[in-house]
C-alpha positions in Angstrom: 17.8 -13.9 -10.8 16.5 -10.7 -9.3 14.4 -10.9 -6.6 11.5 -8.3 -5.3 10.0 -10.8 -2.7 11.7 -13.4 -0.4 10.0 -16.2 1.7 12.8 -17.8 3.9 12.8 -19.6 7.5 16.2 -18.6 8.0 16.9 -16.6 11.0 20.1 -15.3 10.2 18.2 -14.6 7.0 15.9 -12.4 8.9 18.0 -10.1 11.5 18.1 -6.0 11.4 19.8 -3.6 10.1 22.1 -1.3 11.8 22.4 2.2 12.8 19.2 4.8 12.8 17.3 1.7 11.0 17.9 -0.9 14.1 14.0 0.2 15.8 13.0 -0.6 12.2 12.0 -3.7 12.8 8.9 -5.1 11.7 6.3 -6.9 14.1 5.2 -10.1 14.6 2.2 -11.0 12.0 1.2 -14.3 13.1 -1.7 -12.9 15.0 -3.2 -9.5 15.4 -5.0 -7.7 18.2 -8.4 -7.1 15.9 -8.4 -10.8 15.4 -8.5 -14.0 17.3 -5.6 -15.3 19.0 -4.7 -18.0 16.7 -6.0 -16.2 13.7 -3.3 -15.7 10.7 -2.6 -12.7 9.1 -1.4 -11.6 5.8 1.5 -9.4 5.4 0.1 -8.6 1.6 3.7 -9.0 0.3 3.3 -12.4 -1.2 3.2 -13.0 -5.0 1.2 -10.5 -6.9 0.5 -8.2 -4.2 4.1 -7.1 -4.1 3.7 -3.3 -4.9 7.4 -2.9 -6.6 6.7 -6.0 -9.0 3.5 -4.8 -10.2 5.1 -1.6 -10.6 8.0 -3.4 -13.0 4.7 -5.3 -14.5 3.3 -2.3 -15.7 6.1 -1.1 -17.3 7.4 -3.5 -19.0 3.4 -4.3 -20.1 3.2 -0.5 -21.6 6.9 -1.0 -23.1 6.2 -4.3 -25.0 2.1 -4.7 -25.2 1.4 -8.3 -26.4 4.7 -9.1 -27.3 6.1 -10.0 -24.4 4.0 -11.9 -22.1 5.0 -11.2 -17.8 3.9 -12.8 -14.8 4.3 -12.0 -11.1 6.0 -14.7 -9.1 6.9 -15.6 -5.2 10.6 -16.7 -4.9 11.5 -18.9 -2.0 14.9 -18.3 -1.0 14.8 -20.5 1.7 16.4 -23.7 0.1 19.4 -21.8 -0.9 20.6 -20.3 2.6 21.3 -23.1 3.9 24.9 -23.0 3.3 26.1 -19.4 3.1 28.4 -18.4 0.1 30.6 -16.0 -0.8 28.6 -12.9 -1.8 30.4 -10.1 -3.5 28.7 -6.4 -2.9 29.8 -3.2 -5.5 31.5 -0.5 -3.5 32.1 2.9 -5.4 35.1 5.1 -4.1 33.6 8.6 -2.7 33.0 11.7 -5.1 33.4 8.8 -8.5 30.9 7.8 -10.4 29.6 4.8 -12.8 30.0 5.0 -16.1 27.2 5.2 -17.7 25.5 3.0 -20.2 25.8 5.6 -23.1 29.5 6.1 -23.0 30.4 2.1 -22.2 27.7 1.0 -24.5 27.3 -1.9 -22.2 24.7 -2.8 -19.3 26.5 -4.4 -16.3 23.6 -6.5 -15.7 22.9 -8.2 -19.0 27.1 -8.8 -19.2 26.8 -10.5 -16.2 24.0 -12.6 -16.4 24.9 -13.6 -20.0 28.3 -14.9 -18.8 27.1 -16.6 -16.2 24.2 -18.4 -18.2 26.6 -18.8 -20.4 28.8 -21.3 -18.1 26.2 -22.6 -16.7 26.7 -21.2 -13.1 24.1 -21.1 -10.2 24.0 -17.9 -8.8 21.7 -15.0 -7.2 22.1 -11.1 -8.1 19.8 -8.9 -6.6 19.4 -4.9 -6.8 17.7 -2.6 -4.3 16.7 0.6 -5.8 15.8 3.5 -3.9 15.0 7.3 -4.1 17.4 9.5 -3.4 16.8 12.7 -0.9 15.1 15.5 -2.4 17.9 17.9 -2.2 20.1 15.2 -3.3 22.6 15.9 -6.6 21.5 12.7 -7.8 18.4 10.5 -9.1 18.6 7.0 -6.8 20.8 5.0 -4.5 21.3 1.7 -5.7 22.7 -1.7 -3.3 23.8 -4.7 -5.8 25.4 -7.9 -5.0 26.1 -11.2 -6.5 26.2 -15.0 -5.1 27.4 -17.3 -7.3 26.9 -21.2 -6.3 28.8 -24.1 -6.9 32.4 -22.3 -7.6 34.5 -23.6 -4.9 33.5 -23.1 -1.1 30.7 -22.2 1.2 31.6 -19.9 4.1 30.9 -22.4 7.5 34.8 -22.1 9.6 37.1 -19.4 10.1 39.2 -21.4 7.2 36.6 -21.0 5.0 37.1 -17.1 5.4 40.7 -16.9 5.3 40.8 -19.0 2.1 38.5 -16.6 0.4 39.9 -13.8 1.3 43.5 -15.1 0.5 41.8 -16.3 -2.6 41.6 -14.4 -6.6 37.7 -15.3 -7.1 36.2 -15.1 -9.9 32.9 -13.9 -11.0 32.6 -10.6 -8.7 30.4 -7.9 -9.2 32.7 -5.1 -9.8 34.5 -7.1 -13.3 31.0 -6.2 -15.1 30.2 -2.5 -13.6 32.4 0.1 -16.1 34.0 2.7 -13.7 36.4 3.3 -10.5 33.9 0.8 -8.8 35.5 -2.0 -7.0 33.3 -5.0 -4.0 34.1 -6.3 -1.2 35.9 -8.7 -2.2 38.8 -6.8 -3.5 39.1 -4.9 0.2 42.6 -4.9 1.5 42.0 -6.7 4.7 45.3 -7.7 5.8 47.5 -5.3 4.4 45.2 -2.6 6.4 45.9 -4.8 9.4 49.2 -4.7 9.0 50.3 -1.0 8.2 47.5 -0.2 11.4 49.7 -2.3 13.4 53.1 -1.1 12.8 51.5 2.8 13.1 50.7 2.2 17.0 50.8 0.1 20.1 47.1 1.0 21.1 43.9 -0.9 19.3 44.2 0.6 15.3 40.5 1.6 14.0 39.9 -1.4 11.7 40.4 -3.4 15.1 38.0 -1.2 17.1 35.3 -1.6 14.6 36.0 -5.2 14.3 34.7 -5.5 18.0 31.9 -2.9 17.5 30.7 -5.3 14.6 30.5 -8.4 16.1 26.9 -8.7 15.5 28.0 -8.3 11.7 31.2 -10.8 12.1 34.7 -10.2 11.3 36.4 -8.2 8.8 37.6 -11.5 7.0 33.5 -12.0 7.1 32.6 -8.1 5.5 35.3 -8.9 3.1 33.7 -12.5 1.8 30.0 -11.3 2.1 28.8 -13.5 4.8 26.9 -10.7 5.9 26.1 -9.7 2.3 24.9 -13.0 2.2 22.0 -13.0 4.7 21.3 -9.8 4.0 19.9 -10.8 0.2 18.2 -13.3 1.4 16.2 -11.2 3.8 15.9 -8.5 0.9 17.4 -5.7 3.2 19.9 -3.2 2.3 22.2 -3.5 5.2 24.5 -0.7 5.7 28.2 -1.7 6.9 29.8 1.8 8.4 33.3 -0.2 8.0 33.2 0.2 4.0 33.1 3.7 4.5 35.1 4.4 7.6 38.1 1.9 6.6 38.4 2.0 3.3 36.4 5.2 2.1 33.4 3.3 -0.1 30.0 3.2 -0.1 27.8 0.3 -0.4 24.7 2.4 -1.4 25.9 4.0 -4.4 24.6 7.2 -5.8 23.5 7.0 -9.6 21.3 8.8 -12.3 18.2 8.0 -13.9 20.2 7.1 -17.0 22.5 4.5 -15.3 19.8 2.3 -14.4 20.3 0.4 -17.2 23.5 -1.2 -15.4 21.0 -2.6 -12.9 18.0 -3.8 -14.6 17.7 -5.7 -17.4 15.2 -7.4 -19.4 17.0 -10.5 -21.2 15.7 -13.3 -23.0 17.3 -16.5 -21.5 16.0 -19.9 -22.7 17.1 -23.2 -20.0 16.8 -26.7 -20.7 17.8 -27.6 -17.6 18.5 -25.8 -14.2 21.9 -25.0 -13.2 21.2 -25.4 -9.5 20.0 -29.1 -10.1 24.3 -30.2 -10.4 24.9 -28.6 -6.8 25.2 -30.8 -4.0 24.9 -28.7 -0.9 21.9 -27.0 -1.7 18.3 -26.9 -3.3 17.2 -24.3 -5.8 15.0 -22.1 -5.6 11.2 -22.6 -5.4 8.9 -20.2 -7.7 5.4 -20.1 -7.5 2.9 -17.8 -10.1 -0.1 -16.7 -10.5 -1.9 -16.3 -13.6 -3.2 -13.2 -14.2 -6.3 -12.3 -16.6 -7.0 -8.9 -17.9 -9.1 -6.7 -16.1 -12.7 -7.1 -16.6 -14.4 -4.5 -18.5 -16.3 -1.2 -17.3 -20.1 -1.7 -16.5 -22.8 0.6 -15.3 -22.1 -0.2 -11.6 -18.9 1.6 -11.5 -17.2 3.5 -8.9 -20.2 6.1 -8.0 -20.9 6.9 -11.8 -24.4 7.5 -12.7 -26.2 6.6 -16.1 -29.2 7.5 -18.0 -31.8 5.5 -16.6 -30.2 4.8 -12.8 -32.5 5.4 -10.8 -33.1 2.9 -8.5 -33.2 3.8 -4.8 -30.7 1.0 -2.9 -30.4 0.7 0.7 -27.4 0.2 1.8 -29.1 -3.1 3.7 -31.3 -4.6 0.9 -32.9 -7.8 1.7 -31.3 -8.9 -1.7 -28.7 -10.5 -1.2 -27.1 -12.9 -3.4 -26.8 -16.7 -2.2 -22.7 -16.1 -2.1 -23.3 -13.1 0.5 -25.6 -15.2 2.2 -23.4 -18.3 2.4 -20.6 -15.9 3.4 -22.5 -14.9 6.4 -23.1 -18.4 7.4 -19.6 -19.4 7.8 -18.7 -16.0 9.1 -20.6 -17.4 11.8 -19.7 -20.4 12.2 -16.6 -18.9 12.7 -17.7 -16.9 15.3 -19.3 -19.9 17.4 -15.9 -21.4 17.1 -14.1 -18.5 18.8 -16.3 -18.0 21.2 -18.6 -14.9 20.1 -21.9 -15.0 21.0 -24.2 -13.9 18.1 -26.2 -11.0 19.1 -28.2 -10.1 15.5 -28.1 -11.0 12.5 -29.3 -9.2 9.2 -30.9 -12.1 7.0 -33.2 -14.6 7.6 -32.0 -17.9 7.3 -28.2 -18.5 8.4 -29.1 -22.6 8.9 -26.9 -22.5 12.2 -28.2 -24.1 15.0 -28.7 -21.3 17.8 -30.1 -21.0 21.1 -32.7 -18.5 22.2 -33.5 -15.9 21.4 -33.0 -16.2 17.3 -30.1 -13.2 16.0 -32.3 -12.9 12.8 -35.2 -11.7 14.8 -33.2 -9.5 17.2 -32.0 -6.2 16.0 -28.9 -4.6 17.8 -29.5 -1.0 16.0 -33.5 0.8 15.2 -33.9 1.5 11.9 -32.9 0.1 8.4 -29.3 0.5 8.8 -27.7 -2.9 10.3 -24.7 -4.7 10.5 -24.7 -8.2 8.7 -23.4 -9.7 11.7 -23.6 -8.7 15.7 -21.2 -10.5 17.8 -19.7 -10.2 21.6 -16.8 -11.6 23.0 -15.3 -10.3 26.2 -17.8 -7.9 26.6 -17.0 -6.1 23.6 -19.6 -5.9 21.1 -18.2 -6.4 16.9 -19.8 -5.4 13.6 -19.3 -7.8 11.0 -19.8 -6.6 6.9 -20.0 -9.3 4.4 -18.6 -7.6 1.0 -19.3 -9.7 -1.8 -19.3 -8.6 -5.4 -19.6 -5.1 -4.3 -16.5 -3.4 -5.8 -19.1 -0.9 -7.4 -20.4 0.3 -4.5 -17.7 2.2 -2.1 -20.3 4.2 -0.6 -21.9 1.0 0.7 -18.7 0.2 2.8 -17.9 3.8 3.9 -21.7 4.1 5.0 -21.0 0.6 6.5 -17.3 2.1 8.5 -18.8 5.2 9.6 -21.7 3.4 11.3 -19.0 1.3 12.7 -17.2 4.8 14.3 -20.6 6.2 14.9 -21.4 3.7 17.5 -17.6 3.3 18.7 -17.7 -0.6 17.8 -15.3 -2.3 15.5 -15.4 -3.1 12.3 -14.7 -6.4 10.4 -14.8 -6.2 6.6 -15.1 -9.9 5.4 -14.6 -10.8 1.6 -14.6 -14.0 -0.1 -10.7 -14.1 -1.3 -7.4 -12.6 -0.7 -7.4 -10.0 -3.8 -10.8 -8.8 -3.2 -9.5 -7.9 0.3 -6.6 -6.1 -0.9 -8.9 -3.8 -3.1 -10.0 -2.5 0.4 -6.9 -1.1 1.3 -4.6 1.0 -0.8 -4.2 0.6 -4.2 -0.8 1.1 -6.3 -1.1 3.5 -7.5 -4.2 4.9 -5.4 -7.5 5.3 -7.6 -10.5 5.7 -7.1 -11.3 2.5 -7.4 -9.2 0.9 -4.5 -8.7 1.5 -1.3 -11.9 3.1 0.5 -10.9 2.1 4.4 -7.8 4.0 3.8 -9.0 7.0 1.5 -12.5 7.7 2.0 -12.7 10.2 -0.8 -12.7 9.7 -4.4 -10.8 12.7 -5.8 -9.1 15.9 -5.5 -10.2 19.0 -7.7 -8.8 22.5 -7.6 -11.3 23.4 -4.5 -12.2 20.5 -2.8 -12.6 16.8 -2.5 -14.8 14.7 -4.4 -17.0 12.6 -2.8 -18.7 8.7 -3.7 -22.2 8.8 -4.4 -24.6 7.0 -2.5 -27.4 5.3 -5.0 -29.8 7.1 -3.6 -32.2 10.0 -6.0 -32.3 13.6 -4.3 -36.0 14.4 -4.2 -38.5 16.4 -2.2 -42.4 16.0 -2.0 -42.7 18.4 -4.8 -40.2 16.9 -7.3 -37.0 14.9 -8.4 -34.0 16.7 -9.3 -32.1 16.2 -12.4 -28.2 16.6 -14.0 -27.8 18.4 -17.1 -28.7 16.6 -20.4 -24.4 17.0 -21.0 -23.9 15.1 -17.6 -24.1 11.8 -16.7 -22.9 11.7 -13.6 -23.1 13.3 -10.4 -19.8 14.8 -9.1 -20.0 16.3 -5.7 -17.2 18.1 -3.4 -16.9 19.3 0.1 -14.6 22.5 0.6 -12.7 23.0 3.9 -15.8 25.5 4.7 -17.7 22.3 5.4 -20.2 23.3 2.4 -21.1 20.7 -0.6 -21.4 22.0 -3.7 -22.9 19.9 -7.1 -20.3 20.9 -9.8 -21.1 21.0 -13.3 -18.8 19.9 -16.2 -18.0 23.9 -16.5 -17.4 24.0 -13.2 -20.2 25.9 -12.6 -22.3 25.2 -9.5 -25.6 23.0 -9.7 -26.2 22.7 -6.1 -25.1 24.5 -2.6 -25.9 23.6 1.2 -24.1 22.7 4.2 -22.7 19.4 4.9 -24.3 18.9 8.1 -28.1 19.5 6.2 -30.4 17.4 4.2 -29.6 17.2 0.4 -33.2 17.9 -0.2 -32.9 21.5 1.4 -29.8 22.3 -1.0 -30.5 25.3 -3.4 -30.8 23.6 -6.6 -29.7 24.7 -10.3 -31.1 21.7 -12.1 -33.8 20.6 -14.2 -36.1 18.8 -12.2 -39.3 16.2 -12.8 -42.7 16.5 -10.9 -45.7 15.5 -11.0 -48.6 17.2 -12.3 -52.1 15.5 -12.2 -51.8 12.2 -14.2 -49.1 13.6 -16.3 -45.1 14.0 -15.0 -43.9 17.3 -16.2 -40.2 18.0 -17.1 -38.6 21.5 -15.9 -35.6 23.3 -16.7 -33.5 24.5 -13.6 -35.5 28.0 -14.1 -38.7 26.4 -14.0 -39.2 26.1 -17.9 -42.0 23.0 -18.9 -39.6 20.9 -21.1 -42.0 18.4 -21.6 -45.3 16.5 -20.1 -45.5 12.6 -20.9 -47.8 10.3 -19.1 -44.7 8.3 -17.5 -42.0 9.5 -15.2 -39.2 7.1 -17.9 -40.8 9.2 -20.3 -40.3 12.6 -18.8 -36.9 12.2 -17.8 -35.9 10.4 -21.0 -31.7 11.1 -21.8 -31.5 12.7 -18.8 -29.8 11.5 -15.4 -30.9 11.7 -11.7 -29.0 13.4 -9.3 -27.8 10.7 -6.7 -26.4 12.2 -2.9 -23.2 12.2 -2.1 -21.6 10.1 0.9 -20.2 12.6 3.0 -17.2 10.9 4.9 -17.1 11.0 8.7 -13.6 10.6 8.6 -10.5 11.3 6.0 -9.5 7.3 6.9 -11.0 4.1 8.8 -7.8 2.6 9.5 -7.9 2.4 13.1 -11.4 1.0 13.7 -11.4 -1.2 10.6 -9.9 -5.1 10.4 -10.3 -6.5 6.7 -10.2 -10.3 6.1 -10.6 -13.0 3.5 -11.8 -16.3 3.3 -9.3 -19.1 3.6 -9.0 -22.8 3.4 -8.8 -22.8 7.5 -11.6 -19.9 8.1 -11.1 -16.3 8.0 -7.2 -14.6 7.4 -6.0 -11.4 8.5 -5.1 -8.8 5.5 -2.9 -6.5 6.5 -1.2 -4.6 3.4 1.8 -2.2 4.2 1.3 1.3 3.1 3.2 2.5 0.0 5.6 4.2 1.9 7.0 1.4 4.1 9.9 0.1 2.7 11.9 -1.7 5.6 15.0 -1.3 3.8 14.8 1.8 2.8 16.7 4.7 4.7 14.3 6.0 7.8 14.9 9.7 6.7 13.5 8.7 2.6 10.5 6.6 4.7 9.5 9.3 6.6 9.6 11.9 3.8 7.2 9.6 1.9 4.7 9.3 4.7 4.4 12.4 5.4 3.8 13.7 1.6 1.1 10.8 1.6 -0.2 12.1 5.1 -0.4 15.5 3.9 -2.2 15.1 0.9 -4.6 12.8 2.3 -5.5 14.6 5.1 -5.2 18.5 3.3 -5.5 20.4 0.4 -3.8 23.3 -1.0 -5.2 26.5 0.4 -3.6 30.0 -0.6 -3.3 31.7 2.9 -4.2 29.1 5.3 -1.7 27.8 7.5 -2.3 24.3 10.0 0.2 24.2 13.5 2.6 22.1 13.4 1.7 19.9 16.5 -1.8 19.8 15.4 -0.6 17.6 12.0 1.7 15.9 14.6 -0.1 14.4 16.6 -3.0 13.0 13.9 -0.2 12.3 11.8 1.7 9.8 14.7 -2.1 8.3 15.3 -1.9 7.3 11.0 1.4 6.5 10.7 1.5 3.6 14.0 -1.7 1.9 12.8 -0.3 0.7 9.5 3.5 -0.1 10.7 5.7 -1.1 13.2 8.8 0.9 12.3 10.0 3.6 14.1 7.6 7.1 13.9 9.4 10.1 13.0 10.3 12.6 16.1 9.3 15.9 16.2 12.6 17.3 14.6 13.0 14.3 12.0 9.2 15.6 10.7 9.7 18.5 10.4 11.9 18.1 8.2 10.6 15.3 6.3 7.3 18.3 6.0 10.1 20.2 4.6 11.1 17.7 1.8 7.6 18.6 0.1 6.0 21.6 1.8 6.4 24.9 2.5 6.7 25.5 6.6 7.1 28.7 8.1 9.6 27.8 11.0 10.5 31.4 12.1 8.7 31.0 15.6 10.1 27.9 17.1 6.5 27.8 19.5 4.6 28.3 16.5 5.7 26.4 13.5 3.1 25.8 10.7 2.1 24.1 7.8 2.3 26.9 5.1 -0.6 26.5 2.0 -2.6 24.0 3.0 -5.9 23.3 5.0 -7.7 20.3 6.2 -10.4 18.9 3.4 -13.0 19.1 6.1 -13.8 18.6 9.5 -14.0 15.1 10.6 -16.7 14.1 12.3 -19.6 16.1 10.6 -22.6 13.7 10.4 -24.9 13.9 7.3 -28.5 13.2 8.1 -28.4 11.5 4.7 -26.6 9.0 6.0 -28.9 6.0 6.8 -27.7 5.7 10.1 -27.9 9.1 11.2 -31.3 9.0 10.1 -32.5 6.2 12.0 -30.9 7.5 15.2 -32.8 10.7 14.8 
């Protein structure tokens, strides 16, 4: 059994790392600041939201199509630990290597498991796979160990220990891995004591680390895997310097893309019974899944895309909202009452809660068209509440909703009716367009600028509507680091030019149009050409599709003023996904690379001749990287050079270091007049 998620109660199960990775730890997530106190919170690791399984998922889904059928699945580990075993770890001797699957035309992983089926024995193997550095001679670093149950004795005394170690086990790690690789188990633990001893009166090395480690236990502990042990079971790499300082291995073990068919395995293994239901001393372990159905098919309400014929003008408020919004709100409040918010204003007109005077559906906390679903207070601070039901078409909707949020320095809470539809709110793996809009409030990246959502709103004046091309159907729309928004056309020629900060309406215009004319509506080509004159305004624009305005972000992000939650069976949970780059057990240096590559190319584009200082991505970067994780940020020296890993920086001046190619996608905070809340505040 491989494992890519654990859910344990163990505490030994759960304890840090060592060395640069000790600050790593993660918080506490059984409440939250942007919640209530006694409010729960998802980690978004559980079952199918585990980024690294739906990862395998896919790949094994493009590899075998409908022939082999996969589904993700939470493993509790917790039944297991409660008697640790034996756990055998592969070491490989410095400057040796694995060899590899093409020259021992064998895969240590499907050997092992095979045999072991093959008895019948209980047993756990896990494999952590992780990038190597970028200037690293090799592909990954790989941690593998191996538990097997029910062959002899549990590790609980000091006996249990020496009888291992004393011991020849069978079933270790190293027999099935080709290669100068050896495990723990096979360490030369007393005979290193001994030859230490006899060399020198004073405390030999092996003893001095022995006391460093006590956290870690004895060497008669490293060399049976009691350590090892707890360390699977909280699905952490845990790096032992005594391998390498005592007897000159490495637990994480340098290998090439081609050798990773030592570690993973797809085998077809058919059980009529468990082999963990003979054991005495412990329980096995508990899997839960999830069925998955197919993603539903495209429809016309897709991620900003425009079709012939769209051209309805939607508030981003409509009074149409369907009975599952409505009855969304209703318990939102509820909710509310129950904490102790007072409702201030509420956008709808029946909530069929019993409140006092004066009535929140006839209040309004903001003029205009533009509201919240939900107003609350509590201590003084005042909350926005957005109900998002069935409006995974609609990004712009949300981002119009966040940016009002920021606009009017309130928090936002994003409510959604389950767990998965919540998750779609935060990053996606990997990020699309169609995921993710509180932590990427763009849609795409072009060779000049960043493409924008479209609101669903038409771009007209008094004198006419403004039309795409007949070869377009939809609107694509980019901002430049100038601050200027351009309409691009499939050619890449420009359609439309103004400033960001301006009305679309006053935008120079290369399109055909429609206007009226008398009784008749008269189409025009961008020159000014009659096309056409039909009595109908369907009839005149017939094949051809409106031009809709772009949302033009406030902000790159809405992390930090943002709190997304689901409905659950107790009221409303917490979802709090980690980023793509936090991988607890991963090395902090590889972690801190990763952020800041996803930082950078969030935040900039590529610029020829632009430079940004290095303190001035600093300190916005620290700002992103502590809202979405606990573990340690990145000092100035360790980003540098994690910039370094993936960007060009021109270091020469140590007062002026800077960000070499690259610009910022444009200049947070502008404020569109198209957006509807800028509007009603003018």
């Amino acid at each position: 059994m491989s494992t890519t998620d654990t859910q344990t109660t163990l505490s030994a199960a759960t304890d840090g790392g060592n060395g640069e990775d000790d600050a790593d730890s993660e918080g506490d997530t059984t409440g939250s600041s942007d919640g209530e106190p006694d409010q729960p919170v998802s980690d978004g690791r559980d079952g199918d939201r585990d980024t690294r399984a739906e990862r395998i998922k896919a790949i094994v889904d493009d590899h075998y199509g409908d022939k082999l059928g996969t589904e993700i699945c939470t493993v509790d580990l917790g039944p297991i630990g409660k008697m640790p075993v034996p756990t055998s770890r592969l070491l490989q001797p410095a400057n040796l290597s694995i060899t590899s699957p093409e020259v021992s035309r064998k895969s240590a992983t499907a050997d092992l498991v095979h045999d072991l089926n093959d008895e019948r024995i209980s047993y756990l193997h896990q494999s952590l796979l992780g990038p190597a550095g970028s200037s690293a001679p090799h592909d990954y670093l790989i941690t593998s160990r191996l538990a097997p149950f029910g062959t002899g004795h549990g590790i609980v005394t000091e006996d249990d220990l020496t009888r291992h170690v004393e011991a020849d086990n069978d079933y270790r790690i190293s027999d099935y891995v080709p290669g100068p690789s050896t495990d723990n188990w096979g360490l030369p633990i007393e005979k290193h004591k001994r030859y230490a001893n006899k060399q020198t009166t004073h405390p030999s090395q092996l003893e001095q680390l022995d006391e460093m480690s006590l956290r870690d236990g004895s060497i008669e502990a490293l060399a049976a895997g009691d350590p090892e042990f707890r360390a699977m079971l909280g699905g952490r790499v845990h790096n032992d310097d005594r391998y390498e300082e005592l007897f000159g291995a490495y637990g994480r073990i340098p290998i090439e893309k081609s050798e990773l068919k030592h570690f993973f395995a797809a085998l077809p293994t058919y059980f009529e019974a468990s082999s963990f239901g003979r054991l005495t001393t412990i329980d096995e372990p508990d899997f839960s899944t999830e069925q998955l159905g197919s993603h539903a098919p495209g429809t016309r309400q897709s991620y900003g895309t425009d079709h012939p014929g769209d051209s309805t003008t939607l508030s981003d408020s409509s009074d149409e909202e369907s009975d599952r919004h409505k009855e969304l709100v209703i318990e939102r409040i509820k909710f509310l009452l129950r904490h102790g918010h007072k409702i201030i204003a509420v956008d709808q007109d029946v909530i069929e809660v019993d409140l006092s005077d004066p009535d929140p559906t006839e209040s309004q906390y903001l003029s205009g068209e533009s509201r919240p679903d939900i107003v609350s207070k509590k201590d003084g601070e005042i909350l926005f509440h957005e109900i998002e039901v069935e409006n995974d078409s609609k990004p712009a909707a949300l981002l119009t909703n966040l940016a009002r949020g920021v606009y009017h320095d309130h928090p936002v809470h994003v409510i959604t009716e389950s767990q998965s539809e919540a998750q779609g709110k935060l990053w996606s793996d990997p990020p699309t367009a169609k995921d993710g809009p509180v932590s990427m409030a763009f849609k795409d990246t072009d060779e000049r600028g960043t493409i924008m959502y479209n609101q669903q709103k038409d771009v007209s004046t008094e004198a006419c509507w403004y039309l795409l091309p007949r070869d377009l159907s939809e609107s694509t729309w980019r901002v430049l680091p100038t601050d200027t928004v351009q309409l691009v056309g499939k050619d890449g020629s420009i359609l439309a030019e103004g400033d960001a900060e301006q009305p679309v309406e006053s935008y120079e215009f290369h399109t055909p149009r429609v206007k009226k004319d008398g009784s008749d509506w008269v189409l025009e080509s961008a020159s000014g050409e009659e096309l056409r004159r039909r009595r109908t305004k369907d009839a005149a624009t017939s094949g051809y599709t409106f031009v809709w305005k772009p949302l033009i972000p406030t902000q790159f992000e809405y992390l930090a003023n943002t709190t997304v939650e689901f409905q659950s069976e107790n009221g409303f949970t917490i979802f709090e996904k980690p980023p793509l780059w936090e991988q607890p057990q991963q090395n902090a240096s590889i972690r801190y690379e990763d952020a800041a590559k996803a930082f950078v190319e969030l935040f900039t584009i590529e610029d020829e001749g632009a430079e940004i200082p290095i303190p001035t991505l600093r300190r916005r970067f620290k700002a992103w990287y502590t809202e979405q994780t606990d573990l340690k940020e990145p000092n100035e020296t360790w980003f540098g050079r994690a910039l370094r890993a993936y960007f060009e920086v021109d270091d020469e001046d140590d007062h002026n270091k800077t960000l070499v190619g690259r610009t910022f996608r444009f200049s947070e905070g502008l404020e569109s007049p198209d957006l509807s809340f800028i509007e009603d505040a003018e």
